[in-house]
VMD Tcl script that builds the backbone (N, CA, C; Angstrom):
set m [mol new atoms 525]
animate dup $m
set s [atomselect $m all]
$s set {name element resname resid chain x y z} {
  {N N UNK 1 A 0.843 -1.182 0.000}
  {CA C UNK 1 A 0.000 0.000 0.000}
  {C C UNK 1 A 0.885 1.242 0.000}
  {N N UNK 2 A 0.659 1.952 -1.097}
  {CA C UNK 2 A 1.247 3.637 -1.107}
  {C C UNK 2 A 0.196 4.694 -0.476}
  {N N UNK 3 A 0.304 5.377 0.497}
  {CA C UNK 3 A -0.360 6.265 0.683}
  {C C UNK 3 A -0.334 7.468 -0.099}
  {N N UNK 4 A -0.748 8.234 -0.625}
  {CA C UNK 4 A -0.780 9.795 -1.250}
  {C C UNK 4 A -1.881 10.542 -0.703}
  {N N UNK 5 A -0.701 11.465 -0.117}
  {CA C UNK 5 A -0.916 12.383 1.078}
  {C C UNK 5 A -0.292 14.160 0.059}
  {N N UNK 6 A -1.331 15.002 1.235}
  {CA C UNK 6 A -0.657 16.335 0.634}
  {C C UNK 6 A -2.112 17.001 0.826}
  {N N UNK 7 A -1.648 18.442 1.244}
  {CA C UNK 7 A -2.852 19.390 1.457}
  {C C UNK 7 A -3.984 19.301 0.104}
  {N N UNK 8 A -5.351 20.196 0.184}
  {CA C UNK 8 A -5.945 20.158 -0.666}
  {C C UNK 8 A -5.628 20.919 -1.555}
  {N N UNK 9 A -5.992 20.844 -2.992}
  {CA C UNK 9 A -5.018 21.253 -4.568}
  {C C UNK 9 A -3.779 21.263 -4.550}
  {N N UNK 10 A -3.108 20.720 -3.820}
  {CA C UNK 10 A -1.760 19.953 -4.528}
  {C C UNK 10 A -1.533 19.421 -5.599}
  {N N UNK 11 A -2.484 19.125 -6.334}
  {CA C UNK 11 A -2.518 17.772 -7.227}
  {C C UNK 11 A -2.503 16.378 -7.165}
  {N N UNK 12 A -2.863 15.793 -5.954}
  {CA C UNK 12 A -2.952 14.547 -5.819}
  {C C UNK 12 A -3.660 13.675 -7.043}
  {N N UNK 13 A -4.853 14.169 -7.115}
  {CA C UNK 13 A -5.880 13.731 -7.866}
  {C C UNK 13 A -5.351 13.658 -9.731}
  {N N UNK 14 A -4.988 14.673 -9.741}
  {CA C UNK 14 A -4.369 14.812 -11.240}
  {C C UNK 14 A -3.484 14.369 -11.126}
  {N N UNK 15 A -2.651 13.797 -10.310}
  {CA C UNK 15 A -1.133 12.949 -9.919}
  {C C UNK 15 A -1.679 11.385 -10.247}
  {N N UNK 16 A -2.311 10.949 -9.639}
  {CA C UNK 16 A -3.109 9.642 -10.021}
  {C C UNK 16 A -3.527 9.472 -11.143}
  {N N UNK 17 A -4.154 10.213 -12.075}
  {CA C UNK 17 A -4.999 10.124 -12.998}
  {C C UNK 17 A -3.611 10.024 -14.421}
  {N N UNK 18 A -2.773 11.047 -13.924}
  {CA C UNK 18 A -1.870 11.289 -15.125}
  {C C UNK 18 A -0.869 9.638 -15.139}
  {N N UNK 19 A -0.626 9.255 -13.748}
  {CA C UNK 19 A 0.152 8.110 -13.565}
  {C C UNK 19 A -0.476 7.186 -14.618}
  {N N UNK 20 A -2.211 6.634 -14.062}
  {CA C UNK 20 A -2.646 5.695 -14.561}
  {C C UNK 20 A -2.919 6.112 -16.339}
  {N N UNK 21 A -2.636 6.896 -16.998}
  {CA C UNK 21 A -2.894 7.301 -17.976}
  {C C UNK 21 A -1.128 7.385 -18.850}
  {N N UNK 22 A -0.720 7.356 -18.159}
  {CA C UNK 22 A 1.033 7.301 -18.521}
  {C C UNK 22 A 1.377 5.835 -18.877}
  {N N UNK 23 A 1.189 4.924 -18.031}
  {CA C UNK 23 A 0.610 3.566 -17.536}
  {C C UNK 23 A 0.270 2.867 -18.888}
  {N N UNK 24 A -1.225 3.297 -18.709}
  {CA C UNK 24 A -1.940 2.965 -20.193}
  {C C UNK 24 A -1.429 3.181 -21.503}
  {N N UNK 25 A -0.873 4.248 -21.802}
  {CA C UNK 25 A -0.301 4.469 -22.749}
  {C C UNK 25 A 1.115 3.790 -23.020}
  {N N UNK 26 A 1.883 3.374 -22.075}
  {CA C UNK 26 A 3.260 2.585 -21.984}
  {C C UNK 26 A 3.015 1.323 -22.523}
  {N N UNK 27 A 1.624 0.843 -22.171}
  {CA C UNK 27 A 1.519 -0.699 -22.104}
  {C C UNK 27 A 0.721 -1.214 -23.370}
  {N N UNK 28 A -0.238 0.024 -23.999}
  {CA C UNK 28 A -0.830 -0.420 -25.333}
  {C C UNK 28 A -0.533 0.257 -26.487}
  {N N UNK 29 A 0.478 0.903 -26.228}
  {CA C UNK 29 A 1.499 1.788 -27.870}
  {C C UNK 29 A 2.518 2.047 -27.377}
  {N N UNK 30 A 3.326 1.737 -25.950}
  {CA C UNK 30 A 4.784 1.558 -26.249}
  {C C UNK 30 A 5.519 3.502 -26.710}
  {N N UNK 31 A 4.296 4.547 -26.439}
  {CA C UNK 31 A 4.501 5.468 -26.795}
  {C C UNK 31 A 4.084 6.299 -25.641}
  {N N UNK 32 A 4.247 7.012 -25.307}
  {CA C UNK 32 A 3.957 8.057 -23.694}
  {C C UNK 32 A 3.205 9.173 -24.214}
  {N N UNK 33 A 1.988 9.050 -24.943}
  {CA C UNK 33 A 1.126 10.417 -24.970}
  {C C UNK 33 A 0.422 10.233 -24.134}
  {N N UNK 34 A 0.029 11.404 -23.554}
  {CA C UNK 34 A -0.637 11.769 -22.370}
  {C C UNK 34 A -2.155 12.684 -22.722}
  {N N UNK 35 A -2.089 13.044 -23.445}
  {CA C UNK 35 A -3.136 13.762 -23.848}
  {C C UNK 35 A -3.941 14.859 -22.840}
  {N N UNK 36 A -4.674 15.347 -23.120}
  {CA C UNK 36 A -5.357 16.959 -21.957}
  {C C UNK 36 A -5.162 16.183 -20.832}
  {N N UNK 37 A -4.977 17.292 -19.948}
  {CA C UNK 37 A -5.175 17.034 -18.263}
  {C C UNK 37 A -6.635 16.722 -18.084}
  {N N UNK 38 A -6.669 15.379 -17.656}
  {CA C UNK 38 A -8.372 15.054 -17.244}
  {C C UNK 38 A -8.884 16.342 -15.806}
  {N N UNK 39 A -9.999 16.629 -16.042}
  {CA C UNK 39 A -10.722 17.549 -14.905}
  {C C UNK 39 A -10.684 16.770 -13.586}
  {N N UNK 40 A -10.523 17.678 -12.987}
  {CA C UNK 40 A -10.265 16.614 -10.853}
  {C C UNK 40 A -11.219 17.781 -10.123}
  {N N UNK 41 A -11.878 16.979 -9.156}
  {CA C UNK 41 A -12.953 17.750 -8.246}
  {C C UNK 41 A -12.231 17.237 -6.523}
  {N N UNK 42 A -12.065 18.249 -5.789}
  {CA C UNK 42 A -10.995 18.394 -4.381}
  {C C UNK 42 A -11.815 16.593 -4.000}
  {N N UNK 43 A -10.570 15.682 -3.771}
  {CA C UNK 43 A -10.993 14.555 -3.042}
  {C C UNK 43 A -12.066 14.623 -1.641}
  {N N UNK 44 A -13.390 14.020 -1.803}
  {CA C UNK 44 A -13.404 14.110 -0.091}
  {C C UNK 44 A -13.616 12.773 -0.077}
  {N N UNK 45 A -12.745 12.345 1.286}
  {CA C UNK 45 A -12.416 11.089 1.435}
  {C C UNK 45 A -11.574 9.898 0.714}
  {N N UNK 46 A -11.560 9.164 0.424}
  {CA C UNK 46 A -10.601 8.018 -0.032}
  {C C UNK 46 A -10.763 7.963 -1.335}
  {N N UNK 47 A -9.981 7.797 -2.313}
  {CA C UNK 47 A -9.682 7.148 -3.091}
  {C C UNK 47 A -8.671 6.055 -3.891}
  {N N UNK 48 A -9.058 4.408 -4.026}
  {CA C UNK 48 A -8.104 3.386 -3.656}
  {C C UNK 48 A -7.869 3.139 -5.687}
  {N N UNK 49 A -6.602 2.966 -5.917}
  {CA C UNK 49 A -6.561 3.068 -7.409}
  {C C UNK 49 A -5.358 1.911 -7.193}
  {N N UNK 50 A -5.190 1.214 -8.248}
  {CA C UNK 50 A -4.052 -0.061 -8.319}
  {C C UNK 50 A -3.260 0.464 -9.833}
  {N N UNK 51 A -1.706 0.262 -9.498}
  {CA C UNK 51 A -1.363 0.692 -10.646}
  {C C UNK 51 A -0.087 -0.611 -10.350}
  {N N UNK 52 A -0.022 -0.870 -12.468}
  {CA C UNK 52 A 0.875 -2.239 -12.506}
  {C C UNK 52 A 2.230 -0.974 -12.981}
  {N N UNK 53 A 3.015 -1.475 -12.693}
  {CA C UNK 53 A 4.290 -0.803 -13.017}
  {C C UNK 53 A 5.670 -1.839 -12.941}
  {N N UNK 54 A 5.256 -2.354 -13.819}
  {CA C UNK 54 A 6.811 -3.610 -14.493}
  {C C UNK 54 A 6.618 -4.276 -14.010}
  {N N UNK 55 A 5.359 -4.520 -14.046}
  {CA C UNK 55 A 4.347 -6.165 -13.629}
  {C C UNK 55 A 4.118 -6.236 -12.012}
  {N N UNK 56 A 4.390 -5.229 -11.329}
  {CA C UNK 56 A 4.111 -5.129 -9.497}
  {C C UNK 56 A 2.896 -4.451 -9.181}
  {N N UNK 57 A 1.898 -4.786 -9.328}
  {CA C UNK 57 A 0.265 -3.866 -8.340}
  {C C UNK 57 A 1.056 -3.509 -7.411}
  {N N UNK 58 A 1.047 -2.103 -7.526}
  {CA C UNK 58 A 0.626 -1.147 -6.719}
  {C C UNK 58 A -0.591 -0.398 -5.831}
  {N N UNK 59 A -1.359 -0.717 -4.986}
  {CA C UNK 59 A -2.455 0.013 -4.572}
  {C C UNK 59 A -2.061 1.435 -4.012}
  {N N UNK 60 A -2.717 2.324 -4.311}
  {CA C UNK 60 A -2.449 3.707 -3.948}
  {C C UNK 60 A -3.714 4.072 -3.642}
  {N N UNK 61 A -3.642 5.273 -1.903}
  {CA C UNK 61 A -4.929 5.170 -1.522}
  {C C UNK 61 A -4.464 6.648 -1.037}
  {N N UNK 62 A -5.096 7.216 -2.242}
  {CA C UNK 62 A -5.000 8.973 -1.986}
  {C C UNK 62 A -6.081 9.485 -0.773}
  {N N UNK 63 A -5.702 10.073 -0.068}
  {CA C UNK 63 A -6.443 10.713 1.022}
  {C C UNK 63 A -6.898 12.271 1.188}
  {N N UNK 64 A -7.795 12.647 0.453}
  {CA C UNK 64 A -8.237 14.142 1.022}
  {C C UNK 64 A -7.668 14.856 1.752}
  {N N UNK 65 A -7.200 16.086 1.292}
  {CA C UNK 65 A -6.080 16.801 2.168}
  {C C UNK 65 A -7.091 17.296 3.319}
  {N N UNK 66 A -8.283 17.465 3.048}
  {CA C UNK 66 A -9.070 17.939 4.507}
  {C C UNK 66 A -9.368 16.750 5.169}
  {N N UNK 67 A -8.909 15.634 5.066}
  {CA C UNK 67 A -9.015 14.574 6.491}
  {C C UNK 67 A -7.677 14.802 6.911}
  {N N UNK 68 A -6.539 15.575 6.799}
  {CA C UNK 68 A -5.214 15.647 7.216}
  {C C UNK 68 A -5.324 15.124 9.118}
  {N N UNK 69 A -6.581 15.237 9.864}
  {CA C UNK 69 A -6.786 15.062 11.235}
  {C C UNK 69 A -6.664 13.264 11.603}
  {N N UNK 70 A -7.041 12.557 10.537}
  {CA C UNK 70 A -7.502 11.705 10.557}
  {C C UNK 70 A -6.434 10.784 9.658}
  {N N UNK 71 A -5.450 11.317 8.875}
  {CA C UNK 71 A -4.705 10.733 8.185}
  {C C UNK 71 A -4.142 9.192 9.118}
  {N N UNK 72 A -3.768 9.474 10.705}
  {CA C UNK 72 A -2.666 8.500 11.273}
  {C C UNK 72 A -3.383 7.087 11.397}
  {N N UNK 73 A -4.796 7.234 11.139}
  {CA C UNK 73 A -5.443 5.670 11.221}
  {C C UNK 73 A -5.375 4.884 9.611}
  {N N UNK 74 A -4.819 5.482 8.574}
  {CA C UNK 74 A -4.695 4.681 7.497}
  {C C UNK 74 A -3.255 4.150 7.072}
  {N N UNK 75 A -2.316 4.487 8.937}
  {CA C UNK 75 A -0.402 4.514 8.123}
  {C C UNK 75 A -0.514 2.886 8.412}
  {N N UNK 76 A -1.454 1.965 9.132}
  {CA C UNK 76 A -0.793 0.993 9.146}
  {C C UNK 76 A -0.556 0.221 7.926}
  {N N UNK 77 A 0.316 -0.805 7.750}
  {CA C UNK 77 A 0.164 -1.647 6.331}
  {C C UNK 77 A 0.455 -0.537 4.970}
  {N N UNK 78 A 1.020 0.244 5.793}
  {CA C UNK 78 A 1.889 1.110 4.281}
  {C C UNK 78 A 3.465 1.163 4.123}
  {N N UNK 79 A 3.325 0.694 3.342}
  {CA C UNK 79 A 5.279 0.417 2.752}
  {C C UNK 79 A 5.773 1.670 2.373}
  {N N UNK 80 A 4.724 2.461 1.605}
  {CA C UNK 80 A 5.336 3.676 1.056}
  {C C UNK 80 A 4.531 5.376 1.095}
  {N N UNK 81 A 5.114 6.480 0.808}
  {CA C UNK 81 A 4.406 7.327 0.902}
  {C C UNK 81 A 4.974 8.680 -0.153}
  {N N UNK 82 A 3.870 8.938 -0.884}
  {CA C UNK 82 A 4.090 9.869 -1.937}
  {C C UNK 82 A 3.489 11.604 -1.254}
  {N N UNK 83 A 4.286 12.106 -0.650}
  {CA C UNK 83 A 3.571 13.430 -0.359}
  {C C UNK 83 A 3.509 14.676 -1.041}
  {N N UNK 84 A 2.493 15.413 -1.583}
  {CA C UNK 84 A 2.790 16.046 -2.638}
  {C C UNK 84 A 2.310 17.610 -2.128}
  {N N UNK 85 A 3.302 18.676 -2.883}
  {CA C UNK 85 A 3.079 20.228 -2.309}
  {C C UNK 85 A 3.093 20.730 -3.641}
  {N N UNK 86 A 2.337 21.725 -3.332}
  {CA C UNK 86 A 2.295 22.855 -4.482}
  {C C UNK 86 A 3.203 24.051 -4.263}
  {N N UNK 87 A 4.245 23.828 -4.820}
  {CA C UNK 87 A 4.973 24.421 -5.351}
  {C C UNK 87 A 4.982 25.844 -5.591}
  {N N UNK 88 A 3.918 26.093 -5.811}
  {CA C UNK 88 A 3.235 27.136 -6.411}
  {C C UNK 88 A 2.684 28.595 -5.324}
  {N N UNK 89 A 2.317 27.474 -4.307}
  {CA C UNK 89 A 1.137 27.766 -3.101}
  {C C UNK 89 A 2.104 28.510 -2.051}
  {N N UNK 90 A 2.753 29.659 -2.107}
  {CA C UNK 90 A 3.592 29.746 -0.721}
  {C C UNK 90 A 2.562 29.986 0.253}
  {N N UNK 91 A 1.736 30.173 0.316}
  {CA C UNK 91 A 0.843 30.707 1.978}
  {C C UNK 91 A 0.424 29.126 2.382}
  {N N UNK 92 A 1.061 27.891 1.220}
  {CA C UNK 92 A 0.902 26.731 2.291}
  {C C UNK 92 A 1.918 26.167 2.194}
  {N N UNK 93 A 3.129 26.623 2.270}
  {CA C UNK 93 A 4.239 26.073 2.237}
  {C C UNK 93 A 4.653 25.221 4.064}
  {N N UNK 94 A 4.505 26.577 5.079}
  {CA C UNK 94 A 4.550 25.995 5.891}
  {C C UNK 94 A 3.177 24.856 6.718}
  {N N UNK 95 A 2.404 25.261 6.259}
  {CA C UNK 95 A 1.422 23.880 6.930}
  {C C UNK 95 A 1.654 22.230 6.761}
  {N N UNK 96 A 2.313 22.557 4.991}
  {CA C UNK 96 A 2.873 21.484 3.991}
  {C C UNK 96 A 3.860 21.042 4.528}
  {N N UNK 97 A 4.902 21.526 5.202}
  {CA C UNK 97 A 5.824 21.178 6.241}
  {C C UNK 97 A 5.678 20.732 7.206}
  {N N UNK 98 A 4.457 20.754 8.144}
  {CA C UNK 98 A 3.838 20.439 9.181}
  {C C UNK 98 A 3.624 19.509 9.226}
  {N N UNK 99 A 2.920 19.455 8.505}
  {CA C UNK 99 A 2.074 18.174 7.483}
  {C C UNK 99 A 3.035 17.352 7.474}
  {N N UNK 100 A 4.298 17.022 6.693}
  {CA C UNK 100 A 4.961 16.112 6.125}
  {C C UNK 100 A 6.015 16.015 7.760}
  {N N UNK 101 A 6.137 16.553 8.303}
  {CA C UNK 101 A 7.046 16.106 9.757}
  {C C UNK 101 A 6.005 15.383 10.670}
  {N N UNK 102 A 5.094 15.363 10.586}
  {CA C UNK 102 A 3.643 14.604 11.038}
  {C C UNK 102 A 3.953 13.147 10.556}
  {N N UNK 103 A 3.615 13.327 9.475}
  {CA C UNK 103 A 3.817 12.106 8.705}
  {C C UNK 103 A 5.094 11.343 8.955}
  {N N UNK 104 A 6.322 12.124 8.813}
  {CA C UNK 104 A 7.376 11.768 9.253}
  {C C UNK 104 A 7.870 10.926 10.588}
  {N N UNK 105 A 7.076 11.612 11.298}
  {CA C UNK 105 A 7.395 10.660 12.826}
  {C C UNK 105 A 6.050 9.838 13.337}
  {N N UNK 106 A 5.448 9.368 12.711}
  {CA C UNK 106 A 4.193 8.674 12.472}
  {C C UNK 106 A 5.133 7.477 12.803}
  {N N UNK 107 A 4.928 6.911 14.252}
  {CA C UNK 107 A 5.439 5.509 14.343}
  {C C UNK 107 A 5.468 4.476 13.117}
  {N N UNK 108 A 3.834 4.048 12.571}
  {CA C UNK 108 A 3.881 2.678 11.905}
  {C C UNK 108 A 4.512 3.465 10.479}
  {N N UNK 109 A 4.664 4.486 10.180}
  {CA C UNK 109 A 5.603 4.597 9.050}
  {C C UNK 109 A 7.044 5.293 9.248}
  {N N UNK 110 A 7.711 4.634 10.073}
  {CA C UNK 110 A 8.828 4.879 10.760}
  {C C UNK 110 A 10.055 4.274 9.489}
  {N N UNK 111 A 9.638 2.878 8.999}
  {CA C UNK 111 A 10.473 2.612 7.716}
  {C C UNK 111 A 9.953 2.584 5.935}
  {N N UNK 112 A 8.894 3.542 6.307}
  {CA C UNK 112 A 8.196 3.460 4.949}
  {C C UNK 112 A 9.091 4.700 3.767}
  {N N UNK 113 A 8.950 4.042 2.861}
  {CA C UNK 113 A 10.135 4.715 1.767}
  {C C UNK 113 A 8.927 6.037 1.653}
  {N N UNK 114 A 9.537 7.529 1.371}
  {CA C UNK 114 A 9.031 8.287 0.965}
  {C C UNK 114 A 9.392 8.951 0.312}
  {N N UNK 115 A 8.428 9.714 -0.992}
  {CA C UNK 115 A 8.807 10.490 -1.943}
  {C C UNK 115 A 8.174 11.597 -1.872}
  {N N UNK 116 A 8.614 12.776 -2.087}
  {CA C UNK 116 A 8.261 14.197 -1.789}
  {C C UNK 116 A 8.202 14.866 -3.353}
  {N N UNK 117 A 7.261 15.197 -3.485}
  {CA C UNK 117 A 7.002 15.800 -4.799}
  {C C UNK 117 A 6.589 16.971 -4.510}
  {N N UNK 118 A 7.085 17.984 -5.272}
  {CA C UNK 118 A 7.206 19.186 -5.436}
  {C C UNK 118 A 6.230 19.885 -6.550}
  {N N UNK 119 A 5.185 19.422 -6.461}
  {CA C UNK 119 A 4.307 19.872 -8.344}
  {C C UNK 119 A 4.164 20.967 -8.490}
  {N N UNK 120 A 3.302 20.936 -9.738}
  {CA C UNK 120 A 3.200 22.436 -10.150}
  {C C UNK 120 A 3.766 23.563 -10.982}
  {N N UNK 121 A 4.990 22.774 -11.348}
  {CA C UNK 121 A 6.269 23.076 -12.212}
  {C C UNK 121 A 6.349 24.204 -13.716}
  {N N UNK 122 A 5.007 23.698 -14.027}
  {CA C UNK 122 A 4.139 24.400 -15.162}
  {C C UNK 122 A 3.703 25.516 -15.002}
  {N N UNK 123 A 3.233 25.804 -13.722}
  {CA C UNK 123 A 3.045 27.205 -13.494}
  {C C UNK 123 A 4.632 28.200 -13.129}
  {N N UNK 124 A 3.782 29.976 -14.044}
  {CA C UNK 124 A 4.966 30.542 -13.909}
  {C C UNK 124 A 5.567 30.994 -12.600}
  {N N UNK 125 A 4.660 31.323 -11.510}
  {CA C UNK 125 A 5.078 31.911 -10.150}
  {C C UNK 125 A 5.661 30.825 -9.255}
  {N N UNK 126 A 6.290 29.793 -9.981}
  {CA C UNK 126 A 6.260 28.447 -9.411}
  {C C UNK 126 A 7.988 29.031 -8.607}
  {N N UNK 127 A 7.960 28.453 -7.300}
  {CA C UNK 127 A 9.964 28.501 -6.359}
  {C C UNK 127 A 10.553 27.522 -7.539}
  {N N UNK 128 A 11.425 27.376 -7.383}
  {CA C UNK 128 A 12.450 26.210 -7.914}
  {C C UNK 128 A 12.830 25.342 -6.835}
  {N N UNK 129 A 13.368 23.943 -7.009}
  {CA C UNK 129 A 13.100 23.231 -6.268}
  {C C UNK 129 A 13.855 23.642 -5.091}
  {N N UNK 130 A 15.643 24.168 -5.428}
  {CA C UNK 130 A 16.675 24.458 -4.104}
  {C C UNK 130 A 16.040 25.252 -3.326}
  {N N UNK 131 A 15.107 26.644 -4.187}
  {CA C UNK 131 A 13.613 27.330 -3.010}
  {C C UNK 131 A 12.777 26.336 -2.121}
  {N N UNK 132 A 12.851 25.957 -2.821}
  {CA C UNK 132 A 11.649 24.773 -1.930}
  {C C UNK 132 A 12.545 23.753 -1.053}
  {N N UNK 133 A 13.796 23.420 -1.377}
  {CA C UNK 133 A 14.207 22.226 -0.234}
  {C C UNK 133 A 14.720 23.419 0.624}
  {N N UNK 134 A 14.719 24.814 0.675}
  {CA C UNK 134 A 15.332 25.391 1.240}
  {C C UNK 134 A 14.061 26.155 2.188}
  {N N UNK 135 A 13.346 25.787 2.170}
  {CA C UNK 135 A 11.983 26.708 2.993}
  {C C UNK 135 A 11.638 25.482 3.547}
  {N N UNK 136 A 11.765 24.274 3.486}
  {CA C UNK 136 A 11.497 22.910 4.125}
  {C C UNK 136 A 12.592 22.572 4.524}
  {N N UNK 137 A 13.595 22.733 4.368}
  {CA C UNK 137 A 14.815 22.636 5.376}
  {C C UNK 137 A 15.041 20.872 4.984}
  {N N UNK 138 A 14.772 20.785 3.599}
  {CA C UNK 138 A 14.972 19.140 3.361}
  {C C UNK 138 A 16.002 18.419 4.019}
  {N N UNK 139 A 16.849 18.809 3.548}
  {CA C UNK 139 A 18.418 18.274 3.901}
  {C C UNK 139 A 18.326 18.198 5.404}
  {N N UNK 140 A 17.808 18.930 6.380}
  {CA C UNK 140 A 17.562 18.791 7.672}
  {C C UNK 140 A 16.890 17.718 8.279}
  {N N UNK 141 A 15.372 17.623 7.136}
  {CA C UNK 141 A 15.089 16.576 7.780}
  {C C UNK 141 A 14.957 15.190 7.335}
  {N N UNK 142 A 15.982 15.232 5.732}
  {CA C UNK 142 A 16.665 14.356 5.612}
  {C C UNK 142 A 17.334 13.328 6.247}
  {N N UNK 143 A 18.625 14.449 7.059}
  {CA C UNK 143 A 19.306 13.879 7.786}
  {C C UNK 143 A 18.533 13.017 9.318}
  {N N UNK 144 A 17.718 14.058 9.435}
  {CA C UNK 144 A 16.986 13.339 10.962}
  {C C UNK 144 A 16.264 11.929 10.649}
  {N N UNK 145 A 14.950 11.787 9.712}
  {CA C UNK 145 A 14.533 11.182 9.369}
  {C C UNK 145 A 14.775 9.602 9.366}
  {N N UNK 146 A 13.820 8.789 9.774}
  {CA C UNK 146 A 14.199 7.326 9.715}
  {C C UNK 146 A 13.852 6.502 8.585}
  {N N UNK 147 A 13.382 7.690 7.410}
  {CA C UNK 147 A 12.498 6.646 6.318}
  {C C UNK 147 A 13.510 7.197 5.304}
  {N N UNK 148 A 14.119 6.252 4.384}
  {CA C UNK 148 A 14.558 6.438 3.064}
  {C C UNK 148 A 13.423 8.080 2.796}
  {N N UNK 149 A 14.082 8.731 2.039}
  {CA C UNK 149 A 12.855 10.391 1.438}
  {C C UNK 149 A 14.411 10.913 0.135}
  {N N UNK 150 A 12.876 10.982 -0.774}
  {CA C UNK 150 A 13.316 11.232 -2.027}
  {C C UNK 150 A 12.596 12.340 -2.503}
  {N N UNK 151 A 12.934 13.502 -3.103}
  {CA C UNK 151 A 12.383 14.365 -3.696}
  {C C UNK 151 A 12.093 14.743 -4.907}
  {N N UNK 152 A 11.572 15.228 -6.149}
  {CA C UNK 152 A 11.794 15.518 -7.031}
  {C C UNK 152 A 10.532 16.754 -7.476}
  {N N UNK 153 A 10.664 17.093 -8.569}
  {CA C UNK 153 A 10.101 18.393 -8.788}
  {C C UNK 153 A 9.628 17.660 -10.121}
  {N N UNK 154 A 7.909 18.284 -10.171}
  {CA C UNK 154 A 7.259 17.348 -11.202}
  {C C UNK 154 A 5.685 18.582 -11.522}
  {N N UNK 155 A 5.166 18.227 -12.875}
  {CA C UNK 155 A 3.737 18.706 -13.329}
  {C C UNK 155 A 2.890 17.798 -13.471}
  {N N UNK 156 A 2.191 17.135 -12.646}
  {CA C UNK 156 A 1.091 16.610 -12.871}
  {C C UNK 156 A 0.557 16.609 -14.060}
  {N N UNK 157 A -0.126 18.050 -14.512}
  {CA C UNK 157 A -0.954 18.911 -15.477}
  {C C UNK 157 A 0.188 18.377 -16.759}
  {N N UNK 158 A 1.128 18.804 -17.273}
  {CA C UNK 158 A 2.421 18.315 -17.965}
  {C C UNK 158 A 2.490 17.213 -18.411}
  {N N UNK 159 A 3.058 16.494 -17.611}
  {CA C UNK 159 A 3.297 15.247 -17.757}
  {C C UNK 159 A 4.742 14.891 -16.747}
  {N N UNK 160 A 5.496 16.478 -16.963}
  {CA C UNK 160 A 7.009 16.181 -16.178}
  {C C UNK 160 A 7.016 15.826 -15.040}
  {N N UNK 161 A 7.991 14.800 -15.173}
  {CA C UNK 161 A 8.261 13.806 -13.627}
  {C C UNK 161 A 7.644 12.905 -13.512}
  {N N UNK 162 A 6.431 12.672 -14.505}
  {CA C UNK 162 A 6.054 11.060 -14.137}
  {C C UNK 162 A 6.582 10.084 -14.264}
  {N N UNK 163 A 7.199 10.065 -15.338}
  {CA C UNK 163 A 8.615 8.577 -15.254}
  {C C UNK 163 A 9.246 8.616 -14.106}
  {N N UNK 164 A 9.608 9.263 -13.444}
  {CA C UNK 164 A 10.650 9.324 -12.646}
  {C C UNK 164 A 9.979 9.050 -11.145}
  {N N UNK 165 A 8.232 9.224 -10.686}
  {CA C UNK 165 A 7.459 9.096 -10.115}
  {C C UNK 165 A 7.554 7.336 -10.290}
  {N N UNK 166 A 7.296 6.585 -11.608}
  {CA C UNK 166 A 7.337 5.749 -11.623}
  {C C UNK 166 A 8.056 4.561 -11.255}
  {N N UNK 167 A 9.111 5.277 -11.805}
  {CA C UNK 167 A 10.515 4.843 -11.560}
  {C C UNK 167 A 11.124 4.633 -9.685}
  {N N UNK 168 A 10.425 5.544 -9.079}
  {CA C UNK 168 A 10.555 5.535 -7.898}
  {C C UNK 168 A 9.343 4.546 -7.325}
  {N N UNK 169 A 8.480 4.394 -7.797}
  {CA C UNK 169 A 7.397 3.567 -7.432}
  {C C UNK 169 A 8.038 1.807 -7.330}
  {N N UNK 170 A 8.462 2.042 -8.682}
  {CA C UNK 170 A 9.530 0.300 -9.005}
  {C C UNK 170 A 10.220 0.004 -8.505}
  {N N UNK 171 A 10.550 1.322 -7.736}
  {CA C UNK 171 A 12.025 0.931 -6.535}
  {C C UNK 171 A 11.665 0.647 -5.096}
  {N N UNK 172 A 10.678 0.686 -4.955}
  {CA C UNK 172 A 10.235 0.472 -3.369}
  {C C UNK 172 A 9.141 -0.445 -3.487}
  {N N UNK 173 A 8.603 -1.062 -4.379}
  {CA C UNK 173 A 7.817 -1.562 -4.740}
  {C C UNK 173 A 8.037 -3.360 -4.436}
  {N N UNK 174 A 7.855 -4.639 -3.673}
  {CA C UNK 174 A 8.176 -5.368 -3.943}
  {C C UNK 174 A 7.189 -6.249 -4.504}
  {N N UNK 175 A 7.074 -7.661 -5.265}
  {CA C UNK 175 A 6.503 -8.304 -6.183}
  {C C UNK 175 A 6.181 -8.087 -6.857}
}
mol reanalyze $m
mol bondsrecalc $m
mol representation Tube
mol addrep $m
């Protein structure tokens, strides 16, 4: 189980949709068009999506950034965690920080691999990422941290960074 976590309009929702659509396109033309950004309405509550990625199901169980209260009853039985910020959003930069050091010292995901995505990339008022590991103090809590944490800077809306989303998925991923 991957959790995908991250305040509301982050892009979670269009993060999922573009994956499983990246996915699809890999596996029945061998060609990566992505075509329009499908329309997303703010998650409320769960949504459980399975994605194959070099023959391993993946279940991914995106969570509504407004249950953020309620997030710590779904860490058990999670191997991994995709947390995603908008980039874009500075007046939630620090909650997004909050947020993800929460998550961070969350006992039952004490060894769960995590990836920190940075979206939003597409837009022009967007930080750059060294802005952004530098207002999250990554490297800080890098170093503290007990879970493998990986970052990268990605567009949902785009397409950029989904291989590399993937690619990180295959790596923590077992069977």
């Amino acid at each position: 189980m991957c959790l995908l976590l991250g305040a509301t309009g982050v892009g979670k929702t269009m993060l999922l949709k573009r994956l499983q659509n990246i996915l699809c396109a890999l596996t029945s033309h061998g060609s990566c068009e992505l075509g329009e950004p499908p329309a997303t309405l703010p998650t409320v509550g769960t949504n459980l999506t399975d994605l194959t990625v070099k023959r391993k199901k993946v279940t991914v169980r995106e969570l509504g950034g407004c249950m953020g209260p309620i997030w710590p009853s779904y860490f058990t039985d999670c191997s991994s965690v995709i947390f995603v910020v908008d980039s874009a959003n500075i007046t939630q930069i620090s909650s997004s920080c909050i947020q993800l050091l929460s998550v961070l010292s969350a006992e039952p995901l004490r060894t769960a691999s995590v990836l920190v995505l940075f979206n939003k990339r597409d837009v022009p008022c967007t930080m750059s990422l060294v802005e952004m590991k530098s207002l999250f103090r990554m490297d800080d809590i890098i170093a503290s941290a007990t879970q493998p944490i990986t970052t990268l800077e990605l567009s949902a809306r785009s397409g950029q960074g989904l291989k590399e989303v993937l690619s990180w998925l295959d790596s923590v991923t077992t069977k």
